[in-house]
Backbone as CSV, one residue per row, in Angstrom:
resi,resn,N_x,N_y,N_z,CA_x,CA_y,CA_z,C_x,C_y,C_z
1,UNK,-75.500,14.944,-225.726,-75.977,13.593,-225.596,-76.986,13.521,-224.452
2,UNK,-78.257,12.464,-224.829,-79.035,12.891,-223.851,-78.672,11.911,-222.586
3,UNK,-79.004,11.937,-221.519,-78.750,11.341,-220.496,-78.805,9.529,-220.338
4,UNK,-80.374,9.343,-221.146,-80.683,8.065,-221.363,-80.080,7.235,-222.706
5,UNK,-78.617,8.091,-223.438,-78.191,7.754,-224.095,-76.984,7.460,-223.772
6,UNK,-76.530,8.069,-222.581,-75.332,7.894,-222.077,-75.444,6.712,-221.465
7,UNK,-76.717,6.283,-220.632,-76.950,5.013,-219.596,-76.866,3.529,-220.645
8,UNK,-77.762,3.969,-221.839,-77.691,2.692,-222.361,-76.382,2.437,-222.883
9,UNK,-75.444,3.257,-223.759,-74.366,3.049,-223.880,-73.287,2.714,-222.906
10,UNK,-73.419,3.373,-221.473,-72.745,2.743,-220.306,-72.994,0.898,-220.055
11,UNK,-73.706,0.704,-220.287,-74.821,-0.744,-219.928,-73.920,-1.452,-221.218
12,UNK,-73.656,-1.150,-222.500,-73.475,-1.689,-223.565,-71.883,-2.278,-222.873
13,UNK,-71.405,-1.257,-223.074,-69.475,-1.521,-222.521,-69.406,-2.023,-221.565
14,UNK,-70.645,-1.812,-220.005,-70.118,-2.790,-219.102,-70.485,-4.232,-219.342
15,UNK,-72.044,-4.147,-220.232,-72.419,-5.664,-220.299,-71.244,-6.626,-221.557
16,UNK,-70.358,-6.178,-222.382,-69.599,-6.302,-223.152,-68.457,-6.588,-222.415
17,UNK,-68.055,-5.830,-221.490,-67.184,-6.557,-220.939,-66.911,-7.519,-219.627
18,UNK,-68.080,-7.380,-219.272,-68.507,-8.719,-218.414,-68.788,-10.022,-218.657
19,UNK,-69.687,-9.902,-220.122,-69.626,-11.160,-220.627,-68.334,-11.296,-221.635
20,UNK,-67.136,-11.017,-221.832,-65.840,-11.219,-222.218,-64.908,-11.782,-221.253
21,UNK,-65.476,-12.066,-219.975,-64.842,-12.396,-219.082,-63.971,-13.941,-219.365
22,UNK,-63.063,-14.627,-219.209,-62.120,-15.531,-219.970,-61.237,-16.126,-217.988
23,UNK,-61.526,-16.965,-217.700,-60.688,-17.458,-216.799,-59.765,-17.941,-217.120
24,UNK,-58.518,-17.849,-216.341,-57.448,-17.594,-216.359,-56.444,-18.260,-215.314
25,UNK,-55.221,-18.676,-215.913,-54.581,-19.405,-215.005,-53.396,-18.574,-214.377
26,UNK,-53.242,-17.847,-212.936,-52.384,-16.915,-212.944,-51.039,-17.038,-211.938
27,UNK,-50.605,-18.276,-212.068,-49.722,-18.657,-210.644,-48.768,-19.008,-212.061
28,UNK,-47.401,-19.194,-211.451,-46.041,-19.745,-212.034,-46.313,-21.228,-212.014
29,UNK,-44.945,-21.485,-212.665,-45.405,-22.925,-212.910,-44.799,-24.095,-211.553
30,UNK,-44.230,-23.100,-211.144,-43.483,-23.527,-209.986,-44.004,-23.683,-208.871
31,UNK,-45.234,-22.264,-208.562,-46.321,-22.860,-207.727,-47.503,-23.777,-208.351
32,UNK,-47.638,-23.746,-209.467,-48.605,-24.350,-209.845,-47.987,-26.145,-209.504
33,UNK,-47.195,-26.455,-209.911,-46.448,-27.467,-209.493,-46.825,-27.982,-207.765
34,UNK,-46.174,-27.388,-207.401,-46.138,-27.165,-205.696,-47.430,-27.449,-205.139
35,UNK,-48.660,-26.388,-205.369,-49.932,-26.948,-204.882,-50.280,-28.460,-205.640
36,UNK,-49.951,-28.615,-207.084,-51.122,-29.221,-207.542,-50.208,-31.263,-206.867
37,UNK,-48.854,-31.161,-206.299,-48.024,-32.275,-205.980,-49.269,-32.417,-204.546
38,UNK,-48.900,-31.616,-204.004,-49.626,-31.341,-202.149,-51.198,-31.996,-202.202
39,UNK,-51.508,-31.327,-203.330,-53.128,-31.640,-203.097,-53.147,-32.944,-203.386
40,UNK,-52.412,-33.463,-204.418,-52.802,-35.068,-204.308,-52.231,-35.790,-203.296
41,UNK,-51.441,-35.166,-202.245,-51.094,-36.281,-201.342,-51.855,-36.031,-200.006
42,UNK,-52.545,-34.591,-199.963,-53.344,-34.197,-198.787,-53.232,-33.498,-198.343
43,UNK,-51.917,-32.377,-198.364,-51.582,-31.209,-197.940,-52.708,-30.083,-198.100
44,UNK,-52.723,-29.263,-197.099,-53.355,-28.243,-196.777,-52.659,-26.522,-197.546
45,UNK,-51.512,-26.878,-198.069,-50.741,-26.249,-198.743,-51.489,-24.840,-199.574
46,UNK,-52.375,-25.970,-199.937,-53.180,-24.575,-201.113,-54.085,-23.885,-200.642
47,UNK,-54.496,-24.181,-198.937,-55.837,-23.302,-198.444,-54.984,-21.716,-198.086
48,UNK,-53.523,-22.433,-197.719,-52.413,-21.358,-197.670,-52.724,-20.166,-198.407
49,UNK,-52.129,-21.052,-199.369,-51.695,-20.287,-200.549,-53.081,-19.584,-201.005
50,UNK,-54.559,-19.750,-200.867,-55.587,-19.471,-201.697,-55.679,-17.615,-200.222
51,UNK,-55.591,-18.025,-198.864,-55.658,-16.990,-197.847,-54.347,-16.152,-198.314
52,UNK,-53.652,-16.523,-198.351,-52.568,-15.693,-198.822,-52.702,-14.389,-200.006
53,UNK,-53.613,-15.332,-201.526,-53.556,-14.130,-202.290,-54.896,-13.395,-201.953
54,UNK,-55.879,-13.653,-200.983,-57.128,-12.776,-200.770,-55.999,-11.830,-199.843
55,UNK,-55.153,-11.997,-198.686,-54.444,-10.776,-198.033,-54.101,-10.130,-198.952
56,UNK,-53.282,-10.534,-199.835,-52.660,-9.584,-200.879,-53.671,-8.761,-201.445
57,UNK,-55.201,-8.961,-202.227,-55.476,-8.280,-202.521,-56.105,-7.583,-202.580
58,UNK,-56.490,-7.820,-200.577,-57.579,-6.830,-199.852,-56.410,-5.719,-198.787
59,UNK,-55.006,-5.999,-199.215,-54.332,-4.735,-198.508,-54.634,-3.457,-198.622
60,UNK,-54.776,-3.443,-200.653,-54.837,-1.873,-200.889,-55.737,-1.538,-200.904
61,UNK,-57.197,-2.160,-200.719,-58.058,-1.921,-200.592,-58.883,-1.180,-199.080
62,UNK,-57.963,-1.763,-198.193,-57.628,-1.645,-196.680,-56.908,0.064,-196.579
63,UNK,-55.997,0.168,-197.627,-55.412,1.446,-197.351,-55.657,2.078,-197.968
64,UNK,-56.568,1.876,-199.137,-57.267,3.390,-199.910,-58.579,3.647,-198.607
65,UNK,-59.265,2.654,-197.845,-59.931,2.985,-197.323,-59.808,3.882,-195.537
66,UNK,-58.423,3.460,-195.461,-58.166,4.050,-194.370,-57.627,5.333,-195.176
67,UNK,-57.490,5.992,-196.083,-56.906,7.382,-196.384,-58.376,7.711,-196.606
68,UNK,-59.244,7.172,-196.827,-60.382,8.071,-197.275,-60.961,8.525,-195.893
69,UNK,-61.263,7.075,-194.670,-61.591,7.552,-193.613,-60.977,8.971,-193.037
70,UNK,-59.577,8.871,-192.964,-58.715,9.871,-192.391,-59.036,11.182,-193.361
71,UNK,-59.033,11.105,-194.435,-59.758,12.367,-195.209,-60.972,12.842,-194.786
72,UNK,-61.792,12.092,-195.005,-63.285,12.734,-194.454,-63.309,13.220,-192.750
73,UNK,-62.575,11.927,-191.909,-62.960,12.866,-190.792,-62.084,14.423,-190.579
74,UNK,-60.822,14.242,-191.188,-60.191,15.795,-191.409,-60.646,17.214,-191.673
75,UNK,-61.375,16.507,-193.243,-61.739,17.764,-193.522,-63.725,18.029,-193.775
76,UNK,-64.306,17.149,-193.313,-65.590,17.283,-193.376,-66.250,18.850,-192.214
77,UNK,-66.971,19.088,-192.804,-67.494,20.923,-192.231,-67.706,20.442,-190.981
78,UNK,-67.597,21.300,-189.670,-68.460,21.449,-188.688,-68.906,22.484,-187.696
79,UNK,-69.955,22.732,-187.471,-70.630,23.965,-187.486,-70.466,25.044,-188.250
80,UNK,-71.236,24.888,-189.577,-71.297,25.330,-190.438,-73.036,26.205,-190.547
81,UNK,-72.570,27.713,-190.226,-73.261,29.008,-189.906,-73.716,29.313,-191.622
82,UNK,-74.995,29.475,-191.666,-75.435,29.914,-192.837,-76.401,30.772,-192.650
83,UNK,-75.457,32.392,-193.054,-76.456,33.215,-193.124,-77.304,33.414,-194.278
84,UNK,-78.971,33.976,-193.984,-79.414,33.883,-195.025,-80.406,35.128,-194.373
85,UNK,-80.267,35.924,-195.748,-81.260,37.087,-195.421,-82.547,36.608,-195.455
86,UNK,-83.311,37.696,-194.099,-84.790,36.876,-193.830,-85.864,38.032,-195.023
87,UNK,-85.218,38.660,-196.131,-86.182,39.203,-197.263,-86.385,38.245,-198.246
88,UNK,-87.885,38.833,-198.466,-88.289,37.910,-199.489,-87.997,38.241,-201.003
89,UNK,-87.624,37.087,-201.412,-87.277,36.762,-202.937,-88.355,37.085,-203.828
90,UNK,-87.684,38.389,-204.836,-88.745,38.364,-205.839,-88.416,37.359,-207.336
91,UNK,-88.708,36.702,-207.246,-88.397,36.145,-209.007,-88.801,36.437,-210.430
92,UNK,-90.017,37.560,-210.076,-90.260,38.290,-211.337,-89.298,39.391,-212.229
């Protein structure tokens, strides 16, 4: 497959499933309840609740990135000696 066949077909599935995108209601009904009582009386309840699920779902994002940091500075080369013979290359 040629390269520029792989890109447009990549482009096809992501633009396919980006525009499939469908919002969605994803709380219980119990919180859904809970914020939607608060907000009509004035409660601050749901700015809570809205900081709450961004912590949740920038934790693991937080700790894949601290294993990668700790990976790279571990095992990245240093002083890395490259010998190279000073004869010249025939390519014929």
């Amino acid at each position: 497959m040629k390269i520029s066949l792989k890109i447009a077909l990549f482009l096809i599935v992501f633009g396919s499933i980006v525009l499939s995108i469908k919002p969605v209601k994803a709380q219980c009904a119990q919180c859904a309840a809970t914020i939607e009582s608060n907000a009509k009386s004035g409660d601050k309840t749901a700015n809570g609740l809205n900081k709450g699920i961004l912590f949740l779902l920038a934790a693991p994002y937080l700790a894949v990135a601290a294993v990668g940091l700790v990976w790279y500075k571990k095992y990245r080369r240093k002083n890395v000696n490259i010998n190279i013979r000073n004869e010249k290359l025939n390519l014929n």
